[in-house]
Predicted model as a PDB file, atoms N, CA, C, CB and O in Angstrom, pLDDT in the B-factor column:
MODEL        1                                                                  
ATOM      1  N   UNK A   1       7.931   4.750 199.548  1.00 64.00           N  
ATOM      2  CA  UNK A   1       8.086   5.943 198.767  1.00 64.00           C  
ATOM      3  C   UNK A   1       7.118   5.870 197.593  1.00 64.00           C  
ATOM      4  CB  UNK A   1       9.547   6.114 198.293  1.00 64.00           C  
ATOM      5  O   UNK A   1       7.253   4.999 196.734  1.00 64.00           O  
ATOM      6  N   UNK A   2       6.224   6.702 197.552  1.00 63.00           N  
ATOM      7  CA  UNK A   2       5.217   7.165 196.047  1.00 63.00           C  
ATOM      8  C   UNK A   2       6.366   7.736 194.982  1.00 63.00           C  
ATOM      9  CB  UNK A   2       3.809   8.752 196.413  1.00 63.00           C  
ATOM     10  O   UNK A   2       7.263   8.482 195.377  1.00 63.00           O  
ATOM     11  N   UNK A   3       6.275   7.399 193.879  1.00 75.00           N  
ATOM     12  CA  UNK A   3       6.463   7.851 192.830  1.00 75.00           C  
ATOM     13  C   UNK A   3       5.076   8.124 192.034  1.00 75.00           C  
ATOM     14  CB  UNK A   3       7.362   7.025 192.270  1.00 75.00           C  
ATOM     15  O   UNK A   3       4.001   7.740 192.494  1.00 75.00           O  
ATOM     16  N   UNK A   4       5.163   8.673 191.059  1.00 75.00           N  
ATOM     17  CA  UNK A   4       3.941   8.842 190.678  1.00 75.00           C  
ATOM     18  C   UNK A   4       4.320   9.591 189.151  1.00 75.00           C  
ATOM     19  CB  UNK A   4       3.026   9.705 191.857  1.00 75.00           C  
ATOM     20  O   UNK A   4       5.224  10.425 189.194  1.00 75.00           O  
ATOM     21  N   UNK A   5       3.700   9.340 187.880  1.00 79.00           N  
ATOM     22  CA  UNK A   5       3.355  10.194 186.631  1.00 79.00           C  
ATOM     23  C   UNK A   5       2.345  10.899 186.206  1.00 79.00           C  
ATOM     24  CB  UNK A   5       3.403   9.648 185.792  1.00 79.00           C  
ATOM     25  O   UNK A   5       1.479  10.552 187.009  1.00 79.00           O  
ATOM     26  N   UNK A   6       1.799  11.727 185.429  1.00 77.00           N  
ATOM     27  CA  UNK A   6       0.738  11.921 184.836  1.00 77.00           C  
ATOM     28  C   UNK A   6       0.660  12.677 183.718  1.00 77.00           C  
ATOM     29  CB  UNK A   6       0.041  12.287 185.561  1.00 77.00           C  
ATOM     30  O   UNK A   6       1.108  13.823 183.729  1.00 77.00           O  
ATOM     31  N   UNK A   7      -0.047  12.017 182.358  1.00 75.00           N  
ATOM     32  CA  UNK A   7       0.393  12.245 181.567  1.00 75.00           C  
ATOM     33  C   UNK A   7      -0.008  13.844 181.092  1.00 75.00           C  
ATOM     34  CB  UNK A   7       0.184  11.203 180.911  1.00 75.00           C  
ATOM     35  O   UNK A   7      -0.812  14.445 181.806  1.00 75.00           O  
ATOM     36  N   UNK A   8       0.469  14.425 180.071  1.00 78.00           N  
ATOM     37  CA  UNK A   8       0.042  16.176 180.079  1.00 78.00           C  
ATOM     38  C   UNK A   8       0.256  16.225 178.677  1.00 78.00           C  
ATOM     39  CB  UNK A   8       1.116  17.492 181.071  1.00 78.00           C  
ATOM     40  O   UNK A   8       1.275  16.616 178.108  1.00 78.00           O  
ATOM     41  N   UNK A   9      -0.927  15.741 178.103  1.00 76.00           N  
ATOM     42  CA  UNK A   9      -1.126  15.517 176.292  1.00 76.00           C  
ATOM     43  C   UNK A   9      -1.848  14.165 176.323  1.00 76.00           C  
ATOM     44  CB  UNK A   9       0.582  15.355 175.184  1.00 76.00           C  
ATOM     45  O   UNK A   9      -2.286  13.344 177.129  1.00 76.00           O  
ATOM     46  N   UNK A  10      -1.706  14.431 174.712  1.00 75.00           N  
ATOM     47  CA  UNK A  10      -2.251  12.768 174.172  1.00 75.00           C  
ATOM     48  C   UNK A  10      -1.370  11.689 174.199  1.00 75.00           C  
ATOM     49  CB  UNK A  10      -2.671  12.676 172.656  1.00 75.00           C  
ATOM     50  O   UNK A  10      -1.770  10.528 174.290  1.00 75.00           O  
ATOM     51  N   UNK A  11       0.118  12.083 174.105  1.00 70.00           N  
ATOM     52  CA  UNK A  11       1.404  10.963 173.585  1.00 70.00           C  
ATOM     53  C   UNK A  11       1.231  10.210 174.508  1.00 70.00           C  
ATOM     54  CB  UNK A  11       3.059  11.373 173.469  1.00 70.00           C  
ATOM     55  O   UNK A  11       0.866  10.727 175.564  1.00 70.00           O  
ATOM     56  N   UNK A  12       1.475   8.324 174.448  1.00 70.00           N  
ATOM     57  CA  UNK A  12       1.858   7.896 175.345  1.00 70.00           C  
ATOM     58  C   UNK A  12       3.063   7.715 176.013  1.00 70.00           C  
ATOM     59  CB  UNK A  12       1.497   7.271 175.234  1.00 70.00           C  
ATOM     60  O   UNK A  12       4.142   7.861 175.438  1.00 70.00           O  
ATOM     61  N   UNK A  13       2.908   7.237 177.833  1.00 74.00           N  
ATOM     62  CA  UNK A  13       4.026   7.270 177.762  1.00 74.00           C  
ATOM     63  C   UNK A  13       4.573   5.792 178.890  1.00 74.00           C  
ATOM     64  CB  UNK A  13       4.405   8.845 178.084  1.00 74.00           C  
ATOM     65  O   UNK A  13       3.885   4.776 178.794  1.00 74.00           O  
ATOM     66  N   UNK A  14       5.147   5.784 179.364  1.00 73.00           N  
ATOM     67  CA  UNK A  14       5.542   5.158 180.323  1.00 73.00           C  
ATOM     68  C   UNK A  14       6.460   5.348 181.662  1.00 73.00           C  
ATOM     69  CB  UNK A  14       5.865   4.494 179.766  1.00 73.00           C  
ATOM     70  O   UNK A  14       7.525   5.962 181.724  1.00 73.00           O  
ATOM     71  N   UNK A  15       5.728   4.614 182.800  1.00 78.00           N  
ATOM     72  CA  UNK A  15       6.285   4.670 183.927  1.00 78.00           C  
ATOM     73  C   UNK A  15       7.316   3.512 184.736  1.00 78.00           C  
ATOM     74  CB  UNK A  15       5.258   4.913 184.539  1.00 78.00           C  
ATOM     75  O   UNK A  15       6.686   2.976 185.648  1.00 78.00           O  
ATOM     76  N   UNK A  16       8.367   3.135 184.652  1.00 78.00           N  
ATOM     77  CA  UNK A  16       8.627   1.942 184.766  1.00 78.00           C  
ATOM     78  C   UNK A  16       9.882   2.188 185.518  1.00 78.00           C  
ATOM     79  CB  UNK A  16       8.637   1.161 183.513  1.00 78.00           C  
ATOM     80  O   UNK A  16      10.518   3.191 185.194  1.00 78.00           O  
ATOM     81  N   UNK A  17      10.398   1.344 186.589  1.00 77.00           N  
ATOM     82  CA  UNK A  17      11.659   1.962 187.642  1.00 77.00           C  
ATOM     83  C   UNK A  17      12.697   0.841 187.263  1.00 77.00           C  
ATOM     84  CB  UNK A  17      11.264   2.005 189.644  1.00 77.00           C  
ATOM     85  O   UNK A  17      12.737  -0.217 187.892  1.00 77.00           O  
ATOM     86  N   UNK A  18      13.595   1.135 186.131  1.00 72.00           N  
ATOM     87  CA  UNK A  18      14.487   0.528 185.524  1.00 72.00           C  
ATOM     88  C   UNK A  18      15.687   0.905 185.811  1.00 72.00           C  
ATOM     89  CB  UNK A  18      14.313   0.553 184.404  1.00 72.00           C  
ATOM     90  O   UNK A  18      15.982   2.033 186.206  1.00 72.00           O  
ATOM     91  N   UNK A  19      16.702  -0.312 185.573  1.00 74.00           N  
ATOM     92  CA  UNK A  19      18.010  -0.120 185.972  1.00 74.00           C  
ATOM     93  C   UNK A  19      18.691  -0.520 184.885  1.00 74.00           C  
ATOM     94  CB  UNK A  19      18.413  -0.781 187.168  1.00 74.00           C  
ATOM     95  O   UNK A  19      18.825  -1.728 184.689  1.00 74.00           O  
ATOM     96  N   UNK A  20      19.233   0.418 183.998  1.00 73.00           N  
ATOM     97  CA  UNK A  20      19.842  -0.098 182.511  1.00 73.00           C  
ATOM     98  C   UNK A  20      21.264  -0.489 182.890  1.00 73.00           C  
ATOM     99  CB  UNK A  20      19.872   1.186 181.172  1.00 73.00           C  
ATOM    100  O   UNK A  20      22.057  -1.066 182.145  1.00 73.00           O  
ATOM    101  N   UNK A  21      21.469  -0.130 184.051  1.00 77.00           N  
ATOM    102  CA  UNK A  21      23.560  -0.368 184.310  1.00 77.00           C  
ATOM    103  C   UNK A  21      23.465  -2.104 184.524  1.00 77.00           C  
ATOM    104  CB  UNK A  21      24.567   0.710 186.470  1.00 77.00           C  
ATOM    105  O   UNK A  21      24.451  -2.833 184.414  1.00 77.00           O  
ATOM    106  N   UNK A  22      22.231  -2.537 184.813  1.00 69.00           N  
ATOM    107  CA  UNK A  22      21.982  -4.002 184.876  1.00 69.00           C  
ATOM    108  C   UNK A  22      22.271  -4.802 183.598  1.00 69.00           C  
ATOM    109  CB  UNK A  22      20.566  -4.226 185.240  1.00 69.00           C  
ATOM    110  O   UNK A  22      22.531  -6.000 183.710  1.00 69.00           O  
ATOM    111  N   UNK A  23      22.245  -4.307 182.576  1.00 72.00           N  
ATOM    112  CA  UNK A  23      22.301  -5.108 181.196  1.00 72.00           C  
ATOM    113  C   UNK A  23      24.062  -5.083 180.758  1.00 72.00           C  
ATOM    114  CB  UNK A  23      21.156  -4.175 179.826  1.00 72.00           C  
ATOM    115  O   UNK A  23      24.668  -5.270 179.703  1.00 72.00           O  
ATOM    116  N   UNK A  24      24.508  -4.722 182.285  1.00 82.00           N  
ATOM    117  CA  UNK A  24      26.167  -5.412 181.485  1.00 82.00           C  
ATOM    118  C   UNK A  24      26.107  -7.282 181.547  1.00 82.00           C  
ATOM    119  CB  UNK A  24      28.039  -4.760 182.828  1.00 82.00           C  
ATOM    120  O   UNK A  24      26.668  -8.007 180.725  1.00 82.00           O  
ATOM    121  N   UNK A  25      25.222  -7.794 182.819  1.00 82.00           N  
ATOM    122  CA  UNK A  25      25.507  -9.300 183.049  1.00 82.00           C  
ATOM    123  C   UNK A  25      24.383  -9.642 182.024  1.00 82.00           C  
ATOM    124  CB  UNK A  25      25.330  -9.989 184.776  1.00 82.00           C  
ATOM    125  O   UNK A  25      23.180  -9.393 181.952  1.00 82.00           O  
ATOM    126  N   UNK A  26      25.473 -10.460 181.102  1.00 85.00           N  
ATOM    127  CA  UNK A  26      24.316 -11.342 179.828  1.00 85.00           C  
ATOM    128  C   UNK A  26      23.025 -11.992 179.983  1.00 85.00           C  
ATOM    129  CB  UNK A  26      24.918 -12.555 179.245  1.00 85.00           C  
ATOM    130  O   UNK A  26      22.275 -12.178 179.025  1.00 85.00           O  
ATOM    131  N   UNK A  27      22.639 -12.490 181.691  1.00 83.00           N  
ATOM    132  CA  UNK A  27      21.135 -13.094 181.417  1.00 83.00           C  
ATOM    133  C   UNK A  27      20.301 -11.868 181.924  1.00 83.00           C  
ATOM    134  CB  UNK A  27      20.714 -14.676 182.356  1.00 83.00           C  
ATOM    135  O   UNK A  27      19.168 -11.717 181.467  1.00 83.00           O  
ATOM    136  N   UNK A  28      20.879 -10.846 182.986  1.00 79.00           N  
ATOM    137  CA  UNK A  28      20.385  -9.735 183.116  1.00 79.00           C  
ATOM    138  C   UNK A  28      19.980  -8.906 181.542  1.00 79.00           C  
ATOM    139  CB  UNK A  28      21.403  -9.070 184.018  1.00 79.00           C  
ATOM    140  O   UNK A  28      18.877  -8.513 181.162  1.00 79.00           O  
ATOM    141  N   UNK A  29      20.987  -8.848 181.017  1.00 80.00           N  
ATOM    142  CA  UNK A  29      21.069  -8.102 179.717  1.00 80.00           C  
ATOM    143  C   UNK A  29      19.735  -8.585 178.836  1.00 80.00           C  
ATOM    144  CB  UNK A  29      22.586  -8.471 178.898  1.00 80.00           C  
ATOM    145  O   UNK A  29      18.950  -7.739 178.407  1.00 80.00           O  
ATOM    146  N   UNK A  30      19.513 -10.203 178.569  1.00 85.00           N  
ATOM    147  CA  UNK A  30      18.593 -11.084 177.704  1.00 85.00           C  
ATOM    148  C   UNK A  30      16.984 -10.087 178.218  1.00 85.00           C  
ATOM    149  CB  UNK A  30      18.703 -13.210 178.294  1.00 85.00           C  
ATOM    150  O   UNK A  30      16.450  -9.253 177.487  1.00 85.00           O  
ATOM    151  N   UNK A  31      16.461 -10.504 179.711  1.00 81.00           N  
ATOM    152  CA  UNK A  31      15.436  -9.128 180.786  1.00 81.00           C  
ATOM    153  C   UNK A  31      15.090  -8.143 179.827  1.00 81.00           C  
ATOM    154  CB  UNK A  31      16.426  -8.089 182.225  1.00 81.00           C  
ATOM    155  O   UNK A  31      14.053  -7.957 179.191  1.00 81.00           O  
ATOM    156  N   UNK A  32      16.361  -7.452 179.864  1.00 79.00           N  
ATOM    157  CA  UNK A  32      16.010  -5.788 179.989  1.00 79.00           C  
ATOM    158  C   UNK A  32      16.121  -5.641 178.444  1.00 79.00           C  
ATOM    159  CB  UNK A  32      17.258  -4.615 181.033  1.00 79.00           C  
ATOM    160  O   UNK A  32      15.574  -4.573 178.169  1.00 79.00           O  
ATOM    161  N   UNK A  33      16.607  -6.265 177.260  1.00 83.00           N  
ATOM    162  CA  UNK A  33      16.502  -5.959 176.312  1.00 83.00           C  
ATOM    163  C   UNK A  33      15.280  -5.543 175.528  1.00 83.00           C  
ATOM    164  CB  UNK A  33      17.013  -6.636 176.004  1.00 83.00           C  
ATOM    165  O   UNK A  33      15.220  -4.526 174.838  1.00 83.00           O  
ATOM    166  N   UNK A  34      14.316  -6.420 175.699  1.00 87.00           N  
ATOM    167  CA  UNK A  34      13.086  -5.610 175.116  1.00 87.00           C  
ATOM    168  C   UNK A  34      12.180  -4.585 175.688  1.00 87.00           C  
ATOM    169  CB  UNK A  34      12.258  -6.421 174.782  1.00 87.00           C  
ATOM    170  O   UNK A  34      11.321  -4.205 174.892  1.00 87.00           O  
ATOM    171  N   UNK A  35      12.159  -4.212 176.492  1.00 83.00           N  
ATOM    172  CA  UNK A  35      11.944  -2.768 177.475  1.00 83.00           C  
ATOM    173  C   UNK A  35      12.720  -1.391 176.624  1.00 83.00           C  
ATOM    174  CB  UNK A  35      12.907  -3.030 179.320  1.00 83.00           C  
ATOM    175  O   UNK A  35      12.250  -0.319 176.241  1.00 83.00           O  
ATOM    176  N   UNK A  36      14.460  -2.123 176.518  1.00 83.00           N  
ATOM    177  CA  UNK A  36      15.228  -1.124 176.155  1.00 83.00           C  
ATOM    178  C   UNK A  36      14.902  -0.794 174.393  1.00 83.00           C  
ATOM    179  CB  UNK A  36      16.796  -1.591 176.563  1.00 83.00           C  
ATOM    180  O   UNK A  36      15.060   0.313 173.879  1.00 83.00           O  
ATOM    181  N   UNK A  37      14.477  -1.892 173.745  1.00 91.00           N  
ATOM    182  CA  UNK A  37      14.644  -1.983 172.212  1.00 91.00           C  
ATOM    183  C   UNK A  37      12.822  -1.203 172.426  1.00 91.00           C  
ATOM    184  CB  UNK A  37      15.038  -4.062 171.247  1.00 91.00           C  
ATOM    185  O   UNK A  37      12.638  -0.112 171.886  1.00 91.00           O  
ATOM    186  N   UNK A  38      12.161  -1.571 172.864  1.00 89.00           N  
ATOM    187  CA  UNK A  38      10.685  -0.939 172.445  1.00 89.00           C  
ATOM    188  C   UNK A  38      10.573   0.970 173.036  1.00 89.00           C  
ATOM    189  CB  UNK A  38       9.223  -2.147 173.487  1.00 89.00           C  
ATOM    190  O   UNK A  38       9.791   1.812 172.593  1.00 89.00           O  
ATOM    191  N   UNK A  39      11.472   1.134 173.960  1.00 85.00           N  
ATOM    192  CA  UNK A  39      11.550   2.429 174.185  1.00 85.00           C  
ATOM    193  C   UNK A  39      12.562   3.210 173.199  1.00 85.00           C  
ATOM    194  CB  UNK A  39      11.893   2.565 175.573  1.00 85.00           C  
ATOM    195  O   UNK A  39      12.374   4.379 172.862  1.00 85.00           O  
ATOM    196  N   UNK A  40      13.884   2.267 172.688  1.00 90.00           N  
ATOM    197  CA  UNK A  40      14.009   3.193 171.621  1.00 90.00           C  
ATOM    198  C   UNK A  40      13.281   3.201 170.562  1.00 90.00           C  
ATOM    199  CB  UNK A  40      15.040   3.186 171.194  1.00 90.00           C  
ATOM    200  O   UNK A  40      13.196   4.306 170.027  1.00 90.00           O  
ATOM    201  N   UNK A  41      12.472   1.969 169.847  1.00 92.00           N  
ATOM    202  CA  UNK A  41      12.004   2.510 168.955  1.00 92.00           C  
ATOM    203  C   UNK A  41      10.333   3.259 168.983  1.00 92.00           C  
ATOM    204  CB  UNK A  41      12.244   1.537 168.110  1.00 92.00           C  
ATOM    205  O   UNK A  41       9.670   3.616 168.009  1.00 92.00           O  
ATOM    206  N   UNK A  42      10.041   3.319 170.160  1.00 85.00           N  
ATOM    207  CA  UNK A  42       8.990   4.667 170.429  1.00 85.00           C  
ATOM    208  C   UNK A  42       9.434   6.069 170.812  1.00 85.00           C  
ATOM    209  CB  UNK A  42       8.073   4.372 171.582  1.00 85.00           C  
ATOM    210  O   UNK A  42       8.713   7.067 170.805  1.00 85.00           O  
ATOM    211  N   UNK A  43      10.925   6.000 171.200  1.00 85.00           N  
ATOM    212  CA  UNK A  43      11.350   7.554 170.704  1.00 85.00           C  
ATOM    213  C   UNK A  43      11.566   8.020 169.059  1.00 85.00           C  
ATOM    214  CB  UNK A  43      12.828   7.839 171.391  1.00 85.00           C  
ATOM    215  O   UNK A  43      11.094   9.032 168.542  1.00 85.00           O  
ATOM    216  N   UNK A  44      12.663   6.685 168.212  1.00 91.00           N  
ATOM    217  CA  UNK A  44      12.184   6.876 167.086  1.00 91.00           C  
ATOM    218  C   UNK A  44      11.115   7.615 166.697  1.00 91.00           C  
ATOM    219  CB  UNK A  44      12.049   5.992 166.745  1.00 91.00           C  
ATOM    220  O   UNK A  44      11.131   8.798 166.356  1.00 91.00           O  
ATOM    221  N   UNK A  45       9.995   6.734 166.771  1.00 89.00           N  
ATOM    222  CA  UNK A  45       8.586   7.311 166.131  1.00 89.00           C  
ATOM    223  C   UNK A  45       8.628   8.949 167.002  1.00 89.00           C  
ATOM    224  CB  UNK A  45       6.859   6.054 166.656  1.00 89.00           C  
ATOM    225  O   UNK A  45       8.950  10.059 166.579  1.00 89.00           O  
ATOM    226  N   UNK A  46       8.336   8.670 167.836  1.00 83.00           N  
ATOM    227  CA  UNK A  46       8.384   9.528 168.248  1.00 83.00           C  
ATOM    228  C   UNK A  46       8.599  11.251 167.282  1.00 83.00           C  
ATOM    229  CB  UNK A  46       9.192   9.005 169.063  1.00 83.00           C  
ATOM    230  O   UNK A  46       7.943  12.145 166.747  1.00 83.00           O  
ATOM    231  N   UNK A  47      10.062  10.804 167.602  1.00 88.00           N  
ATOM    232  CA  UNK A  47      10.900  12.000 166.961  1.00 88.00           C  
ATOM    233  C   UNK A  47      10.694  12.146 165.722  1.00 88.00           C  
ATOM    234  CB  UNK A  47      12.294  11.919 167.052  1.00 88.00           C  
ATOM    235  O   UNK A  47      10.884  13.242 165.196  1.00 88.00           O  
ATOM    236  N   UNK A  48      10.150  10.774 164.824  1.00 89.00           N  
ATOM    237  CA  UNK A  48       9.789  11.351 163.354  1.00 89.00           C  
ATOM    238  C   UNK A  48       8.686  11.629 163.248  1.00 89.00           C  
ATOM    239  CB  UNK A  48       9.978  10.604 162.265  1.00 89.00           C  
ATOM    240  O   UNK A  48       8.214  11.714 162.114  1.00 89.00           O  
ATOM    241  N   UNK A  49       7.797  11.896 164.509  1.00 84.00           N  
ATOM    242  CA  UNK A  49       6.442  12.622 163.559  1.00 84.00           C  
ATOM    243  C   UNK A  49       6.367  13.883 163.914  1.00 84.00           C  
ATOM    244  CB  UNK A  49       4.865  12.031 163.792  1.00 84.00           C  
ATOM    245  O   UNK A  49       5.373  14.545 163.618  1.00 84.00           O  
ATOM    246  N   UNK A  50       7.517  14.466 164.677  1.00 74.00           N  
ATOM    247  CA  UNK A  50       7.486  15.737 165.118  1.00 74.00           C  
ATOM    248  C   UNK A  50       8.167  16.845 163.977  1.00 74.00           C  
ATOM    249  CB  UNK A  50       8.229  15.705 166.510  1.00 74.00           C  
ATOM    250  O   UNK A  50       9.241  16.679 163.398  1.00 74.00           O  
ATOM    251  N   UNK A  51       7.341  17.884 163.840  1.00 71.00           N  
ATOM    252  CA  UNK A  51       8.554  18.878 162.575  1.00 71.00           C  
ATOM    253  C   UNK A  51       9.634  18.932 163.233  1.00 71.00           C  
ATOM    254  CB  UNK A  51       8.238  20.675 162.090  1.00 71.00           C  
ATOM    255  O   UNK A  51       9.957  18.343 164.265  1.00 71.00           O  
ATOM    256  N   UNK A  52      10.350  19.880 162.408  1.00 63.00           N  
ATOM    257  CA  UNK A  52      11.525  20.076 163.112  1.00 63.00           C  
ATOM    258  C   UNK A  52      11.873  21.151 163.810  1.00 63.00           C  
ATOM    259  CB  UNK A  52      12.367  19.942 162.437  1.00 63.00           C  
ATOM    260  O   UNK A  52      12.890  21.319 164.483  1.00 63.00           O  
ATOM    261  N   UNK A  53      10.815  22.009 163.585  1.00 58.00           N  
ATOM    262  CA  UNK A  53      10.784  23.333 164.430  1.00 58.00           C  
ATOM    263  C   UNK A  53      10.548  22.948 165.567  1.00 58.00           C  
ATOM    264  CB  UNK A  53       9.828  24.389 164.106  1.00 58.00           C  
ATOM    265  O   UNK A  53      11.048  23.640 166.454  1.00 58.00           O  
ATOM    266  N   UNK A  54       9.699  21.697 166.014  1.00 63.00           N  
ATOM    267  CA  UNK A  54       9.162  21.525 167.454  1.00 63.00           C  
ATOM    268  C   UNK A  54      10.361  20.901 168.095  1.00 63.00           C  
ATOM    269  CB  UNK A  54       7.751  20.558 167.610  1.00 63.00           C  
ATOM    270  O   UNK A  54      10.895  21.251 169.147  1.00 63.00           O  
ATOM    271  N   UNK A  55      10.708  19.900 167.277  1.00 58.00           N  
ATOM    272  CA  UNK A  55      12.318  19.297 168.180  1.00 58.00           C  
ATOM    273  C   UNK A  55      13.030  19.778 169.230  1.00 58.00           C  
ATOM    274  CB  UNK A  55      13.469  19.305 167.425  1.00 58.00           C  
ATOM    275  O   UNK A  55      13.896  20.618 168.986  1.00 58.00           O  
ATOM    276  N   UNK A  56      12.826  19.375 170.495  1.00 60.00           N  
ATOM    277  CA  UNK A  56      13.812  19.465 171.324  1.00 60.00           C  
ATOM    278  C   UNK A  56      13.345  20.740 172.349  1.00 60.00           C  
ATOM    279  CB  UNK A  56      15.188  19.640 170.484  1.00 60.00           C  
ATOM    280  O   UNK A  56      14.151  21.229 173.140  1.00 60.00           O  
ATOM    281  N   UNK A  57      11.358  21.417 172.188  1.00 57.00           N  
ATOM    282  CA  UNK A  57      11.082  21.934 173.072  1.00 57.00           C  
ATOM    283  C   UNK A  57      10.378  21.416 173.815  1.00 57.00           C  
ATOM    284  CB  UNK A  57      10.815  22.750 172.877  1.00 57.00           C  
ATOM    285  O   UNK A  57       9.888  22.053 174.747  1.00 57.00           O  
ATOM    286  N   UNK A  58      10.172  20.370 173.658  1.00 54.00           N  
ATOM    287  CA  UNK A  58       9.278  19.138 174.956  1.00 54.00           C  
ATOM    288  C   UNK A  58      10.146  19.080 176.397  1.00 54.00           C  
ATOM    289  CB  UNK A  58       9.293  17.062 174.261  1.00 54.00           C  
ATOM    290  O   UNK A  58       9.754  18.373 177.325  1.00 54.00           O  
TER     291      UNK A  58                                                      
ENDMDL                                                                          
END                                                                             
């Protein structure tokens, strides 16, 4: 099966076939934690450099 992205702007982004229901077992959890901690804090940024008029029409 192809999956496939492409990006449509400048933002970056990422493509990655993750399974977050995996981070209930603790050495599973140790894995997936920094995947999970660097994607929230690039929505962070994200979301703070956007006004607030634009919020939430992406």
């Amino acid at each position: 099966m192809v999956e496939a992205v492409e990006a449509d702007g400048d933002w970056p982004f990422w493509a990655v076939q993750w399974h977050p229901e995996k981070m209930i077992d603790p050495d599973e959890a140790a894995e997936e934690m920094p995947l999970f901690a660097a994607f929230v804090s690039a929505a962070r940024e994200r979301a703070a450099e956007q006004p607030a008029a634009e919020k939430g029409t992406r």
